[in-house]
C-alpha positions in Angstrom: 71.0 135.3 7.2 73.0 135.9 4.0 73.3 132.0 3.9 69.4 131.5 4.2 68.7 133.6 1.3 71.3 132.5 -0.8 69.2 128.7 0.3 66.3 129.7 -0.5 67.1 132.1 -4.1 68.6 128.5 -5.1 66.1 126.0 -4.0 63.5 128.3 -5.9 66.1 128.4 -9.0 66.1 124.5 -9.5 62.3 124.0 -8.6 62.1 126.2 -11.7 64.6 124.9 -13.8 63.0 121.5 -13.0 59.9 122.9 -13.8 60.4 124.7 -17.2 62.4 121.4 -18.4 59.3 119.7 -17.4 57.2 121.9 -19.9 59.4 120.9 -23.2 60.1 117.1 -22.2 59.4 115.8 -25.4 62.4 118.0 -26.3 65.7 116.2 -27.0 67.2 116.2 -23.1 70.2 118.9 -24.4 67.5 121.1 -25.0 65.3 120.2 -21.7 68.5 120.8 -19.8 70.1 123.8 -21.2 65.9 125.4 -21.0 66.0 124.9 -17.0 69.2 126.0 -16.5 68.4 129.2 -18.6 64.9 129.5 -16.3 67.6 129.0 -12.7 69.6 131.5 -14.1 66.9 134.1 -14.9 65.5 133.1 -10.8 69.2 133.7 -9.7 69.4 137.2 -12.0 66.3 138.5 -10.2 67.5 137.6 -6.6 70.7 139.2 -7.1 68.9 142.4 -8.7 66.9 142.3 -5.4 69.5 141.9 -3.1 71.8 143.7 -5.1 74.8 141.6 -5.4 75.7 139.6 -8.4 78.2 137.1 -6.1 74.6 135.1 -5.4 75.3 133.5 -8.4 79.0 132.0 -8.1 77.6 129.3 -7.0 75.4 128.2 -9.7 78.8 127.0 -11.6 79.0 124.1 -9.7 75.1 123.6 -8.5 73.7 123.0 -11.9 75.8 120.2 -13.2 74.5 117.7 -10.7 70.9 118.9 -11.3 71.9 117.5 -15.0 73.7 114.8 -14.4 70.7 113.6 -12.3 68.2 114.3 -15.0 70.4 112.5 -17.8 70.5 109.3 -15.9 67.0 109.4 -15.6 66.4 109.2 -18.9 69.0 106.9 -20.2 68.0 104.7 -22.6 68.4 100.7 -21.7 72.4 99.2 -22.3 74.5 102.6 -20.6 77.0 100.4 -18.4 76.0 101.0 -15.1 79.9 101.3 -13.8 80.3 103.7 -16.3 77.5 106.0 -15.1 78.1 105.3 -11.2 81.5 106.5 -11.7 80.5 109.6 -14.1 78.0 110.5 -11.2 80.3 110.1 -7.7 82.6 111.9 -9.6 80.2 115.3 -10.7 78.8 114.9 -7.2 82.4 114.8 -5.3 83.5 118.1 -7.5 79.9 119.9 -7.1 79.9 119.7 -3.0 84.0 120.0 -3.0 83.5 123.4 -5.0 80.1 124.7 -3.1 82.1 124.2 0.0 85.1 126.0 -0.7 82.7 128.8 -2.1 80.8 128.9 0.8 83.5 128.8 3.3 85.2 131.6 1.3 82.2 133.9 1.3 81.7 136.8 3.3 78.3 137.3 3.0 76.1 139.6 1.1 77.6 142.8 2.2 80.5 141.6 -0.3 80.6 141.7 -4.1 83.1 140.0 -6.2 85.7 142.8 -7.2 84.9 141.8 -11.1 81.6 142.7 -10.8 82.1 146.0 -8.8 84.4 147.0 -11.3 81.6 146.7 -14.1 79.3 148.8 -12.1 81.6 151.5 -12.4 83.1 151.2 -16.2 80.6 153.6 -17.9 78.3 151.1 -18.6 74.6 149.9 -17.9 75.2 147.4 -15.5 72.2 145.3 -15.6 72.6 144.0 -19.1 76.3 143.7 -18.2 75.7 141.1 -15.6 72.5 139.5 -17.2 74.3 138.8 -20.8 77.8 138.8 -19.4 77.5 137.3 -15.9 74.6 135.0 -15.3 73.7 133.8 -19.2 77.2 133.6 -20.6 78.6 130.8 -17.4 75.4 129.4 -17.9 76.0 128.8 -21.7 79.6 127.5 -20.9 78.5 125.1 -18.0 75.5 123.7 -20.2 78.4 123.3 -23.1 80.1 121.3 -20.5 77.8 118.9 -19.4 77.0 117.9 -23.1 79.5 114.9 -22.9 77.7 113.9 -19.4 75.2 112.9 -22.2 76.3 109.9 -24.1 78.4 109.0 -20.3 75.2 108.6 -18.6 72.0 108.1 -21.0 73.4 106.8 -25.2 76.8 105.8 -24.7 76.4 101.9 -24.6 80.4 101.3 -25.3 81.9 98.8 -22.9 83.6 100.3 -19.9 87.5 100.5 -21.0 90.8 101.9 -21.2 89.6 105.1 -21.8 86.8 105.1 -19.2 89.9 104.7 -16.6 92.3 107.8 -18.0 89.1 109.3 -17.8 88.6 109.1 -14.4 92.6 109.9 -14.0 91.5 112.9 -15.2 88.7 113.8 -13.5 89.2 112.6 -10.1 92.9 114.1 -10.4 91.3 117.4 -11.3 89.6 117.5 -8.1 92.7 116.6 -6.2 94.5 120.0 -7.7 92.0 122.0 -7.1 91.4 121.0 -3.2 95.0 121.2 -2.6 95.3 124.3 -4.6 92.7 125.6 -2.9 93.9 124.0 0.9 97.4 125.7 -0.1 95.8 129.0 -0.8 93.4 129.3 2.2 96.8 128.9 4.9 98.5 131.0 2.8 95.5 133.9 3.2 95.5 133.1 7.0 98.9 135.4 7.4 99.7 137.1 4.5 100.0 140.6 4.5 98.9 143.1 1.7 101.1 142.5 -1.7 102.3 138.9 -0.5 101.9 136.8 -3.6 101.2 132.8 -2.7 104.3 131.1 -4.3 103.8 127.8 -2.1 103.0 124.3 -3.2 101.4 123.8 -6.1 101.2 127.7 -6.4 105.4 127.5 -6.9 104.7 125.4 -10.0 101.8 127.0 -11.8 100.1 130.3 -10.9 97.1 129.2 -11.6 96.8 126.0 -10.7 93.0 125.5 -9.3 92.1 126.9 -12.9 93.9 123.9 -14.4 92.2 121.7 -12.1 89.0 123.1 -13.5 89.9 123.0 -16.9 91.0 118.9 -16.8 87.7 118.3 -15.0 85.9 119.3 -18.1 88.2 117.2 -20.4 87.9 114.3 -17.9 84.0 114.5 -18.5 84.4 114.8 -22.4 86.8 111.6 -22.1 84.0 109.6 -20.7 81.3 110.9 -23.5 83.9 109.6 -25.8 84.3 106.6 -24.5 80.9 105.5 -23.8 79.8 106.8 -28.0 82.6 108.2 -30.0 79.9 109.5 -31.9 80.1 112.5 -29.8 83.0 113.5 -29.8 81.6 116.9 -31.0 81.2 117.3 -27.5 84.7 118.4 -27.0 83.1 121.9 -27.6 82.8 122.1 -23.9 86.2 121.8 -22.6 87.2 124.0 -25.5 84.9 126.5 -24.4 85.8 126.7 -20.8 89.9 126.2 -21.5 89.4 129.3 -24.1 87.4 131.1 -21.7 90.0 130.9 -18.8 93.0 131.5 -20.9 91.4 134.7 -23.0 89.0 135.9 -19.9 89.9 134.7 -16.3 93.4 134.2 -16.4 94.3 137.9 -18.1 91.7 139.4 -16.0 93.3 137.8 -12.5 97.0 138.5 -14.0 95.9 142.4 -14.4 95.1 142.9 -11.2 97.8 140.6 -9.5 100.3 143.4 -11.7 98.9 146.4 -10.2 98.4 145.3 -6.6 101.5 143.2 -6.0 105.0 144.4 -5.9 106.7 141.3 -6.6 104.3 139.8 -9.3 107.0 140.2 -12.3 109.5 138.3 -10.6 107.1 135.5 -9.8 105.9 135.6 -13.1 109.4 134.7 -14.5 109.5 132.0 -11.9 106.3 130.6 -12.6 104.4 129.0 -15.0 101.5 130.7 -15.7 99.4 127.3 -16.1 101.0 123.9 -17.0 103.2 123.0 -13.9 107.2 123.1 -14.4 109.7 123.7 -11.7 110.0 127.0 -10.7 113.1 129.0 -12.8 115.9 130.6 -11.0 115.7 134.2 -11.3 
């Protein structure tokens, strides 16, 4: 049941993010794009009002990208290299349904509530604006500053496919790769820990975070390709800044915090580990 709603709350979402966009298309398309994914967010803020449960939107991270990349390629003006924007698109796509699906596997349902959020609910402040502002707008701002390179890469950039197109897709596609095995390692590592076991294994003995530096390199691989196809844009590299300073001043510290308090260990692995960047783990 919990699934069906979720369904339905996001098929309504992009209908209407499709359909605002469609209301201001002789907008620039960064405009059209970042209006309907304001309009899915606002859908998604009122379903998880109703229902109560901000985790409805965890998805939308890797939902709307696609929706974007689709509409960019649409309206791409005649000479974007068609390897160049086959590639740009398999690639979004295989991250989008890689992500949904380890979201979807992970989730319990609606009866749960991401622990971040619950916390806000009880910090002495009104929650609503907390997640409105905080949790649905403020992802949605840093996922539409994100997809800005997928503009020149798919619709301006007319620069021959290069050099740079290919350590782009290094980038990208080995992005992906970290994060599914980061995420493989993790999910067999849940499967018999106990409470206070920390998941020093794999990729997790090298960084402690390493399915946030998959996520990070993805949105540098994306900028790569905007530069490549128009290095006119290379303003665009106020996405990947944006998401790399959002995980190292928000997500990471946040995670770390708790990790502290509810794991007995954690200082010790700390001084093993590298909190991002992969190194051989230290002797302690």
């Amino acid at each position: 049941m919990s699934f069906a709603v979720i369904a339905c709350t996001y098929v309504v979402a992009v209908a209407a993010g499709i359909g605002a966009g469609a209301l201001v298309d002789d907008a620039h398309p960064l405009w059209v794009a970042g209006v309907g994914m304001v309009t899915g967010t606002l859908v998604l803020f009122a379903g998880s009002r109703a229902v109560n449960n901000t985790s409805m939107f965890d998805a939308y991270w890797s939902v709307a990208p696609p929706v974007v990349a689709l509409y960019f390629l649409a309206v791409a003006e005649p000479g974007a290299p068609g390897a160049r924007q086959g590639l740009v698109v398999a690639l979004v796509f295989a991250w989008a349904l890689r992500l949904t699906a380890n979201w979807a596997r992970n989730w319990p349902g609606l009866q749960h509530e991401d622990w971040r959020y619950t916390a806000m609910r009880t910090n002495g402040h009104p929650y609503w604006p907390q997640s409105l502002f905080g949790l649905h707008l403020f992802p949605t701002l840093q996922v539409w500053l994100g997809c800005l390179a997928l503009y020149p890469a798919l619709s301006v950039g007319t620069g021959a496919v290069g050099a740079l197109d290919g350590l782009a897709a290094l980038v990208t596609a080995g992005a992906i790769t970290i994060e599914a095995v980061a995420d493989e390692q993790l999910r067999a590592f849940n499967r018999t820990k106990v409470s206070g076991d920390i998941c020093a294994v794999g990729l997790w003995s090298w960084s402690r975070h390493p399915n946030y530096l998959g996520e990070q390199l993805f949105w540098w691989g994306l900028w790569l390709f905007g530069l490549s196809a128009d290095a006119g844009w290379w303003w665009t590299v106020v996405g990947p800044l944006a998401m790399t300073v959002m995980f190292a001043t928000a997500s990471i510290p946040m995670l770390e915090r708790r990790s502290a308090e509810r794991r007995p260990g954690w200082e010790d692995y700390c001084r093993r580990t590298s909190v991002l960047l992969p190194r051989p783990p230290r002797p302690i």
